[in-house]
N, C-alpha and C positions, 0 to 999 in steps of 0.2 A: 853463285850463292855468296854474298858480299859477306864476311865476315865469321867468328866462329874458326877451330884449329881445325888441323889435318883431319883428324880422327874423326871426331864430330863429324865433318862433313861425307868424310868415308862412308859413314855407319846411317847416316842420312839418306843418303843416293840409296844405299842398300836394302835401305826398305822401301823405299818409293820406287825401288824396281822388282820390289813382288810381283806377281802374275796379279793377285790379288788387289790390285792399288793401281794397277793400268786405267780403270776408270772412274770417273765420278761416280761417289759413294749413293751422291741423292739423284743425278738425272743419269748416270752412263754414258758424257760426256769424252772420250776416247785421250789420254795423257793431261790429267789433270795438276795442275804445276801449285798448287796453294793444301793449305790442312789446317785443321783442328786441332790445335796445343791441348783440348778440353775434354775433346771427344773421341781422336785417336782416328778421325779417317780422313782421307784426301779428297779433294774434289776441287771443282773447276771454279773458273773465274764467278760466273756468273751466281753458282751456290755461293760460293764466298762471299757475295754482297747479301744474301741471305741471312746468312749464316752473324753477319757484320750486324746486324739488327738484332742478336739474341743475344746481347753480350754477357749476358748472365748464364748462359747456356752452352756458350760457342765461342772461343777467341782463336780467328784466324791469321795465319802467318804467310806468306810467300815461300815456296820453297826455292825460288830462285833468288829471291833480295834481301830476305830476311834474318836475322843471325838466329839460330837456333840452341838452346843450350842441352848440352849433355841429359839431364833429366827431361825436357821435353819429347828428344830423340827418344830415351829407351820407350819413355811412356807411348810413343807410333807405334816402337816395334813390338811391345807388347799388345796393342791393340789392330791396327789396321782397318781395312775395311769388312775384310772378314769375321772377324772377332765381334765387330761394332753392328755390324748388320745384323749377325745372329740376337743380338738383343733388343736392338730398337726395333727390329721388322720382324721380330719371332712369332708374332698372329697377326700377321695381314689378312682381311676378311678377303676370300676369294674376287667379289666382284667390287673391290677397293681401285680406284683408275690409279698406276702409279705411273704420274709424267716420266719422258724424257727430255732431254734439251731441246729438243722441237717444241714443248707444251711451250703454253702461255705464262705467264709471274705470277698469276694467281694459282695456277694449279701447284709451280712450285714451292712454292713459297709457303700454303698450308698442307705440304706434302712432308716439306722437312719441318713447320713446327708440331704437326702433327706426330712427327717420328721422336723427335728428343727434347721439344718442350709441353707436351702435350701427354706425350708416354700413351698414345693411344694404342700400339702393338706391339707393349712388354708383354701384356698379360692375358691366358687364356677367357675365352668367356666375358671378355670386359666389354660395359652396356655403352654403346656409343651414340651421339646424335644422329646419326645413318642409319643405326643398324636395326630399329624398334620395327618397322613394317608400316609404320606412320608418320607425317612430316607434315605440317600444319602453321603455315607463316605468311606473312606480306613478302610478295615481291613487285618490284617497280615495274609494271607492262609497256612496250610503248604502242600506245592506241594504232588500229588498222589501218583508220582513214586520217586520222591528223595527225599522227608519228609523236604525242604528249608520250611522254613516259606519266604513267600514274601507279599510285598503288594497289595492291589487288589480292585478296586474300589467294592463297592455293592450298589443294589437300591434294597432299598422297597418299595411298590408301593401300595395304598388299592384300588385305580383306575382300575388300572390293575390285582391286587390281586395275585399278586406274588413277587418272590424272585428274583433277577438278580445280577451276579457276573463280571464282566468283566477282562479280562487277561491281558489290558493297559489302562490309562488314556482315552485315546481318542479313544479309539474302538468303532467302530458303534453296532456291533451283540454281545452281551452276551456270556460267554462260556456257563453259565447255565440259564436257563429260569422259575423256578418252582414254581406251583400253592401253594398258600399260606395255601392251607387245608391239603396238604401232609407234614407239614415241621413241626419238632420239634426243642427245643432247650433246649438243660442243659450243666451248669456250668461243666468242666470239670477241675479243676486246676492240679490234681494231674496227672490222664490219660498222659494229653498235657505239661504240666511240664511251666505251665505258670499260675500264681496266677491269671489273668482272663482268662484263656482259656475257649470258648466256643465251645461246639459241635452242628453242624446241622445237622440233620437228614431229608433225607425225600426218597420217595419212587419213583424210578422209574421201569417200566415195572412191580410193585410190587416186588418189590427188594428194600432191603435198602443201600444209599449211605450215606456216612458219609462226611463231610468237618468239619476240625477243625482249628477255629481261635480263636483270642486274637485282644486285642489292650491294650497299652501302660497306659491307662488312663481309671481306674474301673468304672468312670463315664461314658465314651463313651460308653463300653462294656453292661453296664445295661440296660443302655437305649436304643440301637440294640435289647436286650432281651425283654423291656419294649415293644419296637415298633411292634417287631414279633409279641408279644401277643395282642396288640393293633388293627391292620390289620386281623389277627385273628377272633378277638371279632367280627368286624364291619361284616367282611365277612358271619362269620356262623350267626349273627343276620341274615340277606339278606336269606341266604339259610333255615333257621333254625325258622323264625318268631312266629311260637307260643312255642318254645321255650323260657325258663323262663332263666335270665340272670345268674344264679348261675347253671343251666343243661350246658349253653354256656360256662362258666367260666372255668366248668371241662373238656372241651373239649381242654384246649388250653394246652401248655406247658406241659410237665410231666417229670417228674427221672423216671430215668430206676429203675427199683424192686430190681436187684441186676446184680450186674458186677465181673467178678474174673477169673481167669483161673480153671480146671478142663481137666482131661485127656478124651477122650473117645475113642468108638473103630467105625468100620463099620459094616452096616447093615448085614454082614454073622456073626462078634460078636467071629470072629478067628484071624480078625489082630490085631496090635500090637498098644494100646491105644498110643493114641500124644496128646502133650500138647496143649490147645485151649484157646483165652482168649473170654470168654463169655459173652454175654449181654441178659439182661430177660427183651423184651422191652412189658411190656402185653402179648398179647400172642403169643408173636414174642419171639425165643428164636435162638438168632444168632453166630453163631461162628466163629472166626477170627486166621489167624497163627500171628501176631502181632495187640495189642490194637490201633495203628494208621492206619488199614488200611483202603483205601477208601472203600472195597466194603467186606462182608461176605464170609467164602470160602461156608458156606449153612446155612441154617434156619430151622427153626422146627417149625412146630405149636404146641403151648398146649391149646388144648379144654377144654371143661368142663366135670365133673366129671359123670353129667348126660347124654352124650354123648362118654363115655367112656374112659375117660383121667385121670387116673391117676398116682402118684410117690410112688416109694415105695425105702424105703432103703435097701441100697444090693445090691448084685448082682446075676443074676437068679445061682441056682448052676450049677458048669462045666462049668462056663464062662472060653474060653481057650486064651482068649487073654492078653497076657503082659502088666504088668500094673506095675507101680514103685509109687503107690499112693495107701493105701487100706482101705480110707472112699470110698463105692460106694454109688451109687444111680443107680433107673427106672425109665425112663420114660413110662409110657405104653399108645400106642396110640392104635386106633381099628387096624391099620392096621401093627404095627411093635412093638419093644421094642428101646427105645436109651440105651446104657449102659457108665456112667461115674464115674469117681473115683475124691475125693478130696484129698487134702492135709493134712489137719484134720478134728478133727469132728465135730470141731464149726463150719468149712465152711460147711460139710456134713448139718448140721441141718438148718444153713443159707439156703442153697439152698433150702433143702425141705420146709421150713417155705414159702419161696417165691415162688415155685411154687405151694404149697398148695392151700395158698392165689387167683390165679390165676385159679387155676381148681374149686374151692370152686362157685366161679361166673359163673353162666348165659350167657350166648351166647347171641351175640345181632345179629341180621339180617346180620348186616354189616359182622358180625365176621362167622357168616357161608358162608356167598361167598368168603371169605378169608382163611377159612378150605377148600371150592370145591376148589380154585384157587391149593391148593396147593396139594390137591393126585390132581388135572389135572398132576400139574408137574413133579410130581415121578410118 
């Protein structure tokens, strides 16, 4: 810490080695080395460029290169992260998504102006763009068969408790109509090649459909995300009543485990492995010949370990199919083997860690009518 006397810096250090200030204030980022001269908490590099954008709100320092003076210091130690939290995040709505340093820049970024430019959870009972039970705007779709991004009216609805898209302004009938317990939603930036792209998932005939948007304004976009979850909450409270609001909370929104491309072969294990881009949604594991398409070219179940589902890495020996990738992996289901190959071996171990993960857990009720569903199918 360049500059600045004994004392000062003494009395510095002293507060930034609270228990309380060990992490980033806005994501939980683990030894955050930068802070808030204005707002009294510490956080990490990345919120700091955040933060660097509200300067009427927010002026950040380095705690390692920057000279701090005497009054800025007490003004930490009277504040901190604890202090500061208790007021900007005193009514977070339960099913409010709050990133961490894994999210995307869009979720952070209207996370913390949400919190201290925006003051959306100083105060109890206060009416939010999210929180009304209805959401009704343009978002940019990108079409199924020609990948145009166009515009596209959407309603959300907790009334009705579903999703609706419409293909023109003034359309009477929906193109899509779908129940609000089917329907996921995660930030896609990178996937969609748009800094707020979002993807929506949900499930027809049990099948997964995918629709991915964006809109112009990372504000708009969160709060469609915020809303999802919101109509969500209300819904599966109704369905779900002695249910506890933190069992409902985990029910709403989720990231997918892992996403990537990987080669595989067919179920004879003699043809010639193609490239797949894959999604490991729980225990949905799907595969695609391009990452925008609308719909899976098939799905896989992976069960649990105590029902006979396990990965193994490798490949069984005398595997005779062509393969131009030679990280393998197994899936071994009671009824078949998958066989796929990665790219390297960090992704090899990715996978297997993620589907470890996923065979490691328990079946729940739900999840074995969705194992029958699927040997019905094959």
């Amino acid at each position: 810490m360049a500059g600045g006397n004994e004392r000062i810096t003494k009395a510095l250090k002293e507060v930034w080695r609270r228990a309380e200030n060990s992490l980033c204030a806005d994501c939980g980022k683990p030894d955050p080395d930068w802070a808030s001269s204005t707002l009294g908490v510490f956080i990490c590099l990345s919120c700091s460029g955040i933060h660097r954008n509200i300067p009427s709100i927010s002026k950040v320092k380095s705690l390692r290169m920057d000279h701090w003076d005497d009054a800025q210091v007490q003004f930490l130690a009277k504040h901190g992260n604890a202090v500061t939290k208790a007021i900007y995040e005193a009514h977070i709505p339960i099913y409010y998504y709050q990133p961490t340093y894994n999210d995307c820049q869009v979720l952070r970024e209207q996370w913390i102006r949400a919190k201290y430019e925006r003051k959306e959870f100083t105060e109890p009972g206060k009416q939010l763009p999210y929180s009304d039970g209805v959401k009704e705007g343009i978002l940019w779709k990108r079409g199924r068969d020609n990948g145009q991004f166009l515009p596209r009216k959407f309603l959300l609805s907790e009334r009705e408790g579903c999703l609706k898209y419409f293909t023109k302004q003034d359309a009477k009938e929906p193109k899509i109509n779908v129940k609000i317990d089917v329907i996921n939603a995660t930030f896609q930036p990178v996937k969609i090649g748009n800094p707020n792209g979002l993807q929506i998932t949900y499930l027809k005939d049990n099948k997964t459909r995918n629709i991915f948007v964006y809109h112009e304004s990372g504000k708009e976009v969160v709060d469609w995300f915020n809303a999802i979850r919101s109509v969500q909450f209300h819904y599966l409270k109704v369905a779900f009543p002695i249910a506890s609001d933190n069992e409902i909370k985990n029910r709403l929104t989720r990231n997918f485990l892992k996403e990537g491309y990987m080669e595989k072969t067919g179920p004879k294990q003699r043809e010639a492995f193609k490239k797949r881009w894959f999604t490991l949604d729980h225990r949905r594991l799907m595969y695609f010949k391009d990452p925008l398409d609308a719909f899976a070219k098939g799905e896989v179940f992976v069960g649990s370990r105590e029902n006979g589902y396990s990965v193994q890495k490798g490949l069984p020996a005398g595997t005779q199919g062509n393969f131009s990738w030679h990280y393998g992996l197994t899936i071994v289901t009671p009824d078949r083997e998958y066989l796929f190959t990665c790219e390297t071996e960090d992704d090899q171990l990715d996978w297997i860690a993620a589907f470890t993960s996923v065979i490691d857990q328990a079946m729940t009720p739900q999840e074995y009518a969705i194992e029958a569903y699927f040997k019905f199918k094959s």
